[in-house]
N, C-alpha and C positions, 0 to 999 in steps of 0.2 A: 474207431469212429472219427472222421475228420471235422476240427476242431468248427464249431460257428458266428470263431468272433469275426470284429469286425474288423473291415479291409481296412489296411494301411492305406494315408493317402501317400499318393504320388508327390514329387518334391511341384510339380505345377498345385497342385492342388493345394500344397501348403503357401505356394507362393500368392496366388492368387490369395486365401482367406488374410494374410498376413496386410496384402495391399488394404482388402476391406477395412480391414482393423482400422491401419495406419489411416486411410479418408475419413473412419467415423471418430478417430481421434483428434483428429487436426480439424473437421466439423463442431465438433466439441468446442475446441478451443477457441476459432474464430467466433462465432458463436456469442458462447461466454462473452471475453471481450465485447465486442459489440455490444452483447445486451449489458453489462455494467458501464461501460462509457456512457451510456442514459446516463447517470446518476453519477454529477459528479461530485459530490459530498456524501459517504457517506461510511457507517459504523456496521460493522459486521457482529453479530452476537453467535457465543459460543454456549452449548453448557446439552447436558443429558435429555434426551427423547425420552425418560421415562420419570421425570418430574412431574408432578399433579397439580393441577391447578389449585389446590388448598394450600401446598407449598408456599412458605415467605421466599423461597426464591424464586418461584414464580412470579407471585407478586411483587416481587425488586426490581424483575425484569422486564414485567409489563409496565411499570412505573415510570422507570427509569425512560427507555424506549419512548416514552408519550411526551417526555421533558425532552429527549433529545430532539424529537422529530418539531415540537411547538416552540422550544426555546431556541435551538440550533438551526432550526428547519435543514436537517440533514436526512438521507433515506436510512433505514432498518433493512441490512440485509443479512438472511439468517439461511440455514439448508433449506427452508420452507414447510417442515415436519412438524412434529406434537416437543409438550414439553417445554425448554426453555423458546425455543423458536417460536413456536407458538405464541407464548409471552410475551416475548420482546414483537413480532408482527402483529398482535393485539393490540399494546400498547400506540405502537406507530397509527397502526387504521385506526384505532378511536378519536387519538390525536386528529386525522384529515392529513397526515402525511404516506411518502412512499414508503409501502411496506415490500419488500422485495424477497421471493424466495429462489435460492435455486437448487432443485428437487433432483431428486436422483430413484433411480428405479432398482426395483429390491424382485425377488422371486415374489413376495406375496408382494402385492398392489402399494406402490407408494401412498398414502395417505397424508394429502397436502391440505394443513389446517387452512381454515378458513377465513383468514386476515390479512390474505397477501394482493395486494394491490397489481402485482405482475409477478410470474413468475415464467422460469426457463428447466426444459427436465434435462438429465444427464444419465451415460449411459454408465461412465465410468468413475467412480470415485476419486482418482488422481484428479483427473482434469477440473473434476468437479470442486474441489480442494484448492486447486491453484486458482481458480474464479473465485471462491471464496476470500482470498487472500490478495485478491488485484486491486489494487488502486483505494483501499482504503482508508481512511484517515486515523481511524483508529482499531484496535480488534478488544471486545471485552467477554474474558472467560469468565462464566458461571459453572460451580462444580459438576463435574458430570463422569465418564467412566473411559473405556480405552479409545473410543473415538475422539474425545475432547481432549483428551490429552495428547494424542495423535498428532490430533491440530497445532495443539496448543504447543508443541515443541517441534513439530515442522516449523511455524514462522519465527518463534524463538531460533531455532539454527539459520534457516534463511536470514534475520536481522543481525545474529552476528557475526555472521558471513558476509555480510555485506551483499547479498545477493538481490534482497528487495532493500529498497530506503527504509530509514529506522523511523519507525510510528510508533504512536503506544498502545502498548502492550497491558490492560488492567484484569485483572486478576481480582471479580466480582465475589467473597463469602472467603472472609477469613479465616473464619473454625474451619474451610474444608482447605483452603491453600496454604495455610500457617504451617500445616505438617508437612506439605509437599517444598515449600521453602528451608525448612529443617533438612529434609534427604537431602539438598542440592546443595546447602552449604556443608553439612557433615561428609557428605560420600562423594562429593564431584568437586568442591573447591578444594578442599582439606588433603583431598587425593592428588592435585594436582592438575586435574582434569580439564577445568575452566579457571578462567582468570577472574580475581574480585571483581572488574569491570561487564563482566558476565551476568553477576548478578543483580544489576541495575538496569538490566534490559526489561525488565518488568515490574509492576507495581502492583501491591494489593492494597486493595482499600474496600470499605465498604460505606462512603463519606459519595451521595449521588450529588450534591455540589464541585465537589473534587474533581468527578468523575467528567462532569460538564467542564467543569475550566480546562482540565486535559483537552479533551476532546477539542475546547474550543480554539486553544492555542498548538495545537497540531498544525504541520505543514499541511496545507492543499496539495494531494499527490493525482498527477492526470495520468496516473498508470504506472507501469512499473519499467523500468529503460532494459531495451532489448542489443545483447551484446551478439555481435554477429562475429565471429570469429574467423571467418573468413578474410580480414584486412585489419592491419596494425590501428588505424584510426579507428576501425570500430568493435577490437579488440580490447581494448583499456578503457570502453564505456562512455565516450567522450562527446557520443555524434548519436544522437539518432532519428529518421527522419530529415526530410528538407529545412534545410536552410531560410530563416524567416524573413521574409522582405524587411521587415522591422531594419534589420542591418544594413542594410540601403540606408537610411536614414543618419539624419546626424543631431548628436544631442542639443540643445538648446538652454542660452544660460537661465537660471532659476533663479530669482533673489529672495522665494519664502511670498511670494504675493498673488501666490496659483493654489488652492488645497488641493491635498494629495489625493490618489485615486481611490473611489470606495472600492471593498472589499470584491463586488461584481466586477466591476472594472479591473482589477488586480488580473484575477479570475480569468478572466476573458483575453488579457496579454500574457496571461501565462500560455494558455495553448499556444503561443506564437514564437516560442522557445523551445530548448530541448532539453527536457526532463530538469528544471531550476524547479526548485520548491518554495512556496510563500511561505512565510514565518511572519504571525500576528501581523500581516495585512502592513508590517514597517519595513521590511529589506526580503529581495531573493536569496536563495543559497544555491550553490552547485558543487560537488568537488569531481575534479578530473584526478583521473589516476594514468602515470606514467611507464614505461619500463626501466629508468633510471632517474637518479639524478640530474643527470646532464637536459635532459628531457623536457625535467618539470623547470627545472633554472629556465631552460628558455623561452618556455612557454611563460613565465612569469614576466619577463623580460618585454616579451612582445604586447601581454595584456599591459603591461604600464605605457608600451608606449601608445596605444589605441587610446589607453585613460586618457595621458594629458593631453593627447590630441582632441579631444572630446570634451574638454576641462572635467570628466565627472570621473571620481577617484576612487573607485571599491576597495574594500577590507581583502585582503593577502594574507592565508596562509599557509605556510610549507609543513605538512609534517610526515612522519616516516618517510621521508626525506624522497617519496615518487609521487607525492598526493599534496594537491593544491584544491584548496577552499577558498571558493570566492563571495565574499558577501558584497550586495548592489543595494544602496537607500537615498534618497536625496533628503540630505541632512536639515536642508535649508525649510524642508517644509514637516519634518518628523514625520515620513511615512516615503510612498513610492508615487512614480511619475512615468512619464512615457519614458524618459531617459534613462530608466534604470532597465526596461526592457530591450530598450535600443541596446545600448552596452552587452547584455548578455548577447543579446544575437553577433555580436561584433563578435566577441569570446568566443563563442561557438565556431565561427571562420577561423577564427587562430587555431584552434582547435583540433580543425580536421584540413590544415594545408603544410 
């Protein structure tokens, strides 16, 4: 009797579902993007979908969430599910601040708790994961099971890969991380596996003052810098994006008799650079990476001579001898100024000519 499975598709037929994929993938992703560039401050919470709200880690997480969202006024964005998510977008919506989810669809009906101020669905769990993970200021793990750990060392590898900028990483309920910090320094350090410096990519605590000063002294990150491999300038990370009028511009002497710019203000000249990060609202940071020495030497070379031409003098550093850190503050008034933005966009032309 001839067999009545089913027909093979034709290699058209694979190619076409393949395109599909690849459009609702890349839909996904613009997507994403977009809807988190709304919100640009804000803390991502991690921890298990099958936590009870009777739970103290519930409760730590709804707490916490309502202090970050009224003290910080930052957004709360979580997968938008039960559980810690739950918690922590409770916390936010009671607070009156952005509770943000982004939901993801399951064979049986996603089931998106009821605290979420906006949210956005997802088809695919990568994408949806890498949204999770964009542009925020902080990420804080509550205990939870192979999803959250998932996470939780997906952006641990991305931060010391250097692939996304380094944020903090807090590590919410010690009785349950204390043992997982044990495995990593016994089996992964001791083996050789990771370097001591590996281990201080993350923090536990379980101190919600702490957790807020973290949080508060975090870089303002407006996204994550996209390396296009296609050209040596935008190969080494150095360029992304247009070139900011700001660099037209020329600095102006300071003698400390101007206050510095508020934090909004900061904020607002930061999108006018490319990918520098605030640090407590007193100085920019950027580091370019080279394919040699010879590279980075001149590219130092040229940023001094922009400085003195400009009279305003950033912090220089060389280290692993292709990688240059530039820090920008105008001393004269203990914080930032128009001139310290101007100068980055300068940097940025040396940068990519």
């Amino acid at each position: 009797m001839k067999s009545q499975g089913t027909k093979p598709l034709t290699l058209h037929e694979i190619s076409e579902a393949a395109e599909k994929r690849v459009a609702l993938i890349a839909k996904e992703f613009t997507d994403g993007f977009e809807f988190i560039k709304n919100y640009s401050k804000s803390v991502t919470f991690f921890g298990s979908a099958r936590i009870e709200e009777n739970s103290p880690y519930y409760q730590k997480a709804r707490a916490l969430a309502s202090r970050i969202t009224r003290e910080l006024h930052y957004a709360v964005v979580t997968g938008g599910g039960p559980g810690i998510m739950e918690a922590a977008n409770r916390g936010a919506y009671e607070a009156g601040g952005n509770s943000i989810g982004l939901t993801i669809e399951l064979p049986e009906e996603q089931v998106n708790n009821p605290y979420l101020t906006d949210f956005l669905g997802f088809h695919y769990f990568f994408s949806r994961k890498v949204c999770l993970s964009f542009s925020a200021e902080a990420y804080l793990f509550f205990p939870g099971g192979y999803g959250t750990l998932d996470e939780f060392l997906e952006i641990l590898t991305l931060v010391q890969t250097m692939k996304i900028p380094k944020a903090p990483i807090v590590l919410v309920g010690s009785e349950y991380w204390n043992d997982f910090h044990t495995l990593i320094n016994k089996k992964l350090l001791e083996s050789g596996y990771i370097d001591i410096e590996d281990t201080s990519i993350y923090k536990i605590t379980d101190d919600d003052d702490e957790i807020l000063e973290i949080i508060k002294k975090a870089p303002i990150r407006m996204g994550v810098a996209y390396n296009d491999h296609a050209s040596d300038n935008h190969a080494n990370g150095n360029h992304s994006g247009p070139i900011s009028e700001l660099g037209e511009k020329h600095c102006v002497p300071c003698e400390g008799d101007t206050p510095p710019l508020s934090r909004e203000e900061s904020e607002e000249y930061l999108k006018n650079v490319n990918n520098w990060t605030l640090i407590e609202n007193k100085e920019i940071e950027k580091t370019y990476t080279f394919k040699n020495f010879t590279e980075a030497f001149d590219f130092i070379s040229n940023v001094a001579k922009i400085a003195e031409k400009e009279g305003h003098h950033p912090d220089i550093r060389l280290h692993d001898y292709k990688q240059v850190t530039i820090k920008i503050s105008t001393h004269a008034i203990s914080g930032l100024s128009e001139n310290d933005f101007i100068l980055a966009a300068k940097i940025d032309k040396i940068a990519v000519n």
